[in-house]
C-alpha positions in Angstrom: 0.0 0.0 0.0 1.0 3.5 -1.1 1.6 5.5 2.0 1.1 9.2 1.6 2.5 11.9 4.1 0.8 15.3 5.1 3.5 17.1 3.2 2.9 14.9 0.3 1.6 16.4 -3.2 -2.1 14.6 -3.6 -4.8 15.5 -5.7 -8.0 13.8 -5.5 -9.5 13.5 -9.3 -13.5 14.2 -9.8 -13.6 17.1 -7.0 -16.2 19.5 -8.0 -16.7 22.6 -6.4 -20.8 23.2 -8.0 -23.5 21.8 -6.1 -24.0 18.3 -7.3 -27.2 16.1 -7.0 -25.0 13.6 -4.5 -23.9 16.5 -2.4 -28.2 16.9 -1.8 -28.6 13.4 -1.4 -26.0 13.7 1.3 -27.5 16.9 3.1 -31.1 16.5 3.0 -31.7 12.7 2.3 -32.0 11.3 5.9 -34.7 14.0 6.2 -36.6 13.4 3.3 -36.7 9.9 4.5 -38.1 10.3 7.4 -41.4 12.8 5.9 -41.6 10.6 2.8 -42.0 6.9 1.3 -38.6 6.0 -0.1 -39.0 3.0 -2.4 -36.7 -0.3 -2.0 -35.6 0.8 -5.8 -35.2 4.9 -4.8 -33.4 3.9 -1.5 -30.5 2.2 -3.6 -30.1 4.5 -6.3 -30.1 7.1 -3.4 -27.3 5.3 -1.3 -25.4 5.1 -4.9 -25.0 8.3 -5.6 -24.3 9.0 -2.5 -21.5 6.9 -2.2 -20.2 7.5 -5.9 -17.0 8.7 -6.4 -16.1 8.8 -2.4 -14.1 6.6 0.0 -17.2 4.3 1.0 -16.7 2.6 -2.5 -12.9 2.7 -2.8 -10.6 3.7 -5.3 -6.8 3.7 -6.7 -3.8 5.6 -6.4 -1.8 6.7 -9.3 2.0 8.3 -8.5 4.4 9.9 -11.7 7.3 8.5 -12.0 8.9 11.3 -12.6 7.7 13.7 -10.2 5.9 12.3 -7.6 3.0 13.3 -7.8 -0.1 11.5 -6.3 -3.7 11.4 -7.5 -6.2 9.2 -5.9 -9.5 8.5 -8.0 -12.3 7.2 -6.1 -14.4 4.6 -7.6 -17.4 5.4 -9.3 -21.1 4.0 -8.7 -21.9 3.0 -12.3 -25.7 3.2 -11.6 -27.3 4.8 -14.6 -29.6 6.9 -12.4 -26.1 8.6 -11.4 -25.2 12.0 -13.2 -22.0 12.1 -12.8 -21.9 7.8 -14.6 -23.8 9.3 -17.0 -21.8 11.7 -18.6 -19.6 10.0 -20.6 -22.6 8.2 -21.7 -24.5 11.3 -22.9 -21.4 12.4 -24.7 -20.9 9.0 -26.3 -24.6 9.8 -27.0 -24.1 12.9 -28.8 -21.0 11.7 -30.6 -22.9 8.9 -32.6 -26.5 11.3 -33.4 -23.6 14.2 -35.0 -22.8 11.0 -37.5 -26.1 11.3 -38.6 -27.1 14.9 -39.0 -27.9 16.4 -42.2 -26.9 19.8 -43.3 -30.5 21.0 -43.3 -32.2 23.2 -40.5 -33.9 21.0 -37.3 -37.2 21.6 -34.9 -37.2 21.1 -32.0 -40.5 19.6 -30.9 -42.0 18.8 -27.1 -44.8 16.6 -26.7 -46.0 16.6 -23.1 -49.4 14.7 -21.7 -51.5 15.7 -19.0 -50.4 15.0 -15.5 -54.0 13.2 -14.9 -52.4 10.3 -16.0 -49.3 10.4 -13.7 -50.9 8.3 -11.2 -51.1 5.4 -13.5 -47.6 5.3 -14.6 -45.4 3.5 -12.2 -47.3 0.1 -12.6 -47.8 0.6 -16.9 -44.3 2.5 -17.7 -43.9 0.5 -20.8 -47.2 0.8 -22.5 -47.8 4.6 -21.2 -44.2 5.4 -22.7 -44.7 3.5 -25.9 -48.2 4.8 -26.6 -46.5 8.4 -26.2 -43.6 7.9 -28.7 -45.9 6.1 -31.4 -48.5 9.0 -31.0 -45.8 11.8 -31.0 -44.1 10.2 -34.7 -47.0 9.5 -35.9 -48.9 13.2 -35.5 -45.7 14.5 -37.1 -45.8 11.8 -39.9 -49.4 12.7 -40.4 -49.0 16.3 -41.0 -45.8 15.7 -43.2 -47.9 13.3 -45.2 -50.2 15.6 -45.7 -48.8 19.0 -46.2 -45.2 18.3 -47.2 -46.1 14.8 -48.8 -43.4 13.2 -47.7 -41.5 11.2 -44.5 -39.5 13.2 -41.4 -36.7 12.3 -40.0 -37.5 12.1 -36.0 -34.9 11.6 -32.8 -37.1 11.1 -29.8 -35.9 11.4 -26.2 -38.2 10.7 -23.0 -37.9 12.4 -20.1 -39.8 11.9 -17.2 -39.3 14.6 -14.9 -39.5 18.6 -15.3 -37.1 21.1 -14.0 -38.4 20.9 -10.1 -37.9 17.4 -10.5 -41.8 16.5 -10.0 -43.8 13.5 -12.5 -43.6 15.4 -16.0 -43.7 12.9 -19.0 -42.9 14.4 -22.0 -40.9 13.5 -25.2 -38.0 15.9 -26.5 -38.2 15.4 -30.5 -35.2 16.3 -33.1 -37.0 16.4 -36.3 -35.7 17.8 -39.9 -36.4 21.1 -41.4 -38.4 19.3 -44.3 -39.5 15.6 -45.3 -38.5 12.8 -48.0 -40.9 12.5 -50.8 -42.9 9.2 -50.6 -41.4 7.5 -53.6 -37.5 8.4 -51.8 -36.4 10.3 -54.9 -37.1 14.4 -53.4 -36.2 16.1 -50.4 -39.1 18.3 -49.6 -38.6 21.6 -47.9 -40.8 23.0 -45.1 -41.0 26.8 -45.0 -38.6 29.0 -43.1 -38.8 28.7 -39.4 -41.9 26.9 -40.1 -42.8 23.1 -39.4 -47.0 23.0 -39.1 -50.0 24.5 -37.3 -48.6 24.0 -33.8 -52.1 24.2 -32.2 -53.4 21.9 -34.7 -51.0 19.3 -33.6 -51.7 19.3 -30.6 -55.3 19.2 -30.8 -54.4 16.0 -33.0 -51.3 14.6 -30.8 -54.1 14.9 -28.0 -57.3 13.2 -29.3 -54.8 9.9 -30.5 -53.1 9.7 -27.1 -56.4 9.5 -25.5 -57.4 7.1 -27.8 -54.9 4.8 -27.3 -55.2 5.4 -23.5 -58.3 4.0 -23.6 -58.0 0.8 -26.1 -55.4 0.0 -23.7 -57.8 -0.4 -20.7 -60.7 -1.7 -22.8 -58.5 -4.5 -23.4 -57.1 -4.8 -20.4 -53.7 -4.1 -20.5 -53.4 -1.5 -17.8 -52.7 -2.7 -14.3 -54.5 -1.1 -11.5 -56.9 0.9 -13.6 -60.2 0.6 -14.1 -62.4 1.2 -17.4 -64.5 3.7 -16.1 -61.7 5.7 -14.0 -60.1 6.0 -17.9 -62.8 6.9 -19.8 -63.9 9.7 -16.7 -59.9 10.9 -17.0 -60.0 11.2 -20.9 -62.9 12.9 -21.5 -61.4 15.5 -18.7 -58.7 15.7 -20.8 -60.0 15.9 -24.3 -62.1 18.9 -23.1 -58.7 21.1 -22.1 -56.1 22.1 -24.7 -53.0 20.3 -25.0 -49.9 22.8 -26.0 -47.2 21.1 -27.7 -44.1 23.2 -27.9 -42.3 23.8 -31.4 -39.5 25.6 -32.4 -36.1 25.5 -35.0 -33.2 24.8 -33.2 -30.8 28.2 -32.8 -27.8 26.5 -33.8 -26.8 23.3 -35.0 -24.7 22.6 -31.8 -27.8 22.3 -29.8 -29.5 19.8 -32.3 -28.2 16.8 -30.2 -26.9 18.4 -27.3 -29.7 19.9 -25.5 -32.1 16.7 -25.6 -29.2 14.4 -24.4 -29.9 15.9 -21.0 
């Protein structure tokens, strides 16, 4: 074992001096324990990125051979709840979407659902979240079928919080400035900072989400939901108005970046 004296140069590698989501964990999470139900699943991803990148989980000790020099890296958590795990992930992310960008202008498109349904998502995540990315592409393939007559190119990225970190499902859409003819031959323009009729989108994106929301429980897919509860909850939420949020991307740095948060 590497013995290190107080005089000795150390550095320890991944100190941040920025408020980090581990250093709230760390501060307030006994607390928050104690006022509110902490899942078995919540309690270990808690306790791992609590204990990521400090002593509890180890770590190594590198030393130059030339000067001496010591740096001790603490082992890291690798749970992918973790942000600091995930980092090299997202950029990984990024690196492999760039590959794929064309040189043509991008939208970025939200798609978010009402929060009546929050209740119901912890015991159906899979079929809530693929009902949302099959209606999301295809309200976007509708329109560009029928006003650009051709295909879009969409990236689709869930999240499932919002910025207070409450229950916020939504769907973070890349999708290009313009469409591929039906027959593959054309690329198809939309108009300049223009995609489609945001309000008539979401008027659409709406009524097929609720749609499929209820086949689901007419068939009995959903667990812990009853028929009746469903179709009460849709027609609440067919009767509001649904905003979906559309805009062209400022730059084309932020194309990937910003939705591989």
């Amino acid at each position: 074992m590497l013995s290190i004296g107080a005089s000795d140069y150390v550095r320890v590698r991944g100190v941040q001096l920025e408020c980090e989501v581990a250093d709230v964990f760390r501060q307030y999470g006994r607390a928050y324990r104690q006022h509110y139900v902490v899942t078995d699943e919540q309690e270990r991803v808690m306790a791992a990125i609590e204990a990521c990148r400090t002593a509890a989980l180890g770590g190594q000790v590198y030393e130059c051979l030339n000067c001496g020099a010591v740096e001790f890296a603490y082992h890291s958590c690798g749970d992918r709840h973790c942000p600091k795990c995930q980092k090299f992930e997202r950029v990984q992310w990024v690196e492999q979407h760039k590959v794929v960008l064309l040189p043509i202008p991008y939208f970025h498109v939200v798609f978010t659902t009402d929060h009546a349904i929050n209740a119901w998502v912890p015991a159906n995540r899979a079929l809530i979240y693929n009902l949302l990315f099959e209606t999301a592409s295809g309200t976007l393939q509708q329109f560009a079928a029928r006003e650009l007559g051709g295909t879009l190119g969409i990236t689709a990225v869930l999240h499932t919080w919002g910025q207070t970190l409450q229950a916020h499902v939504h769907v973070h859409c890349i999708v290009t400035g313009g469409a591929l003819s039906l027959d593959g031959r054309h690329w198809l323009r939309c108009a300049p900072n223009y995609l489609f009729a945001i309000v008539a989108v979401s008027a659409a994106f709406r009524d097929a989400f609720c749609v499929g929301r209820l086949r689901l429980a007419e068939q009995g897919r959903l667990v812990g939901v009853a028929v009746a509860d469903v179709q009460a909850t849709v027609s609440a939420m067919q009767a509001k108005n649904w905003e979906v949020f559309a805009k062209p991307f400022a730059t084309p740095a932020v194309v990937i970046r910003q939705p591989s948060r």
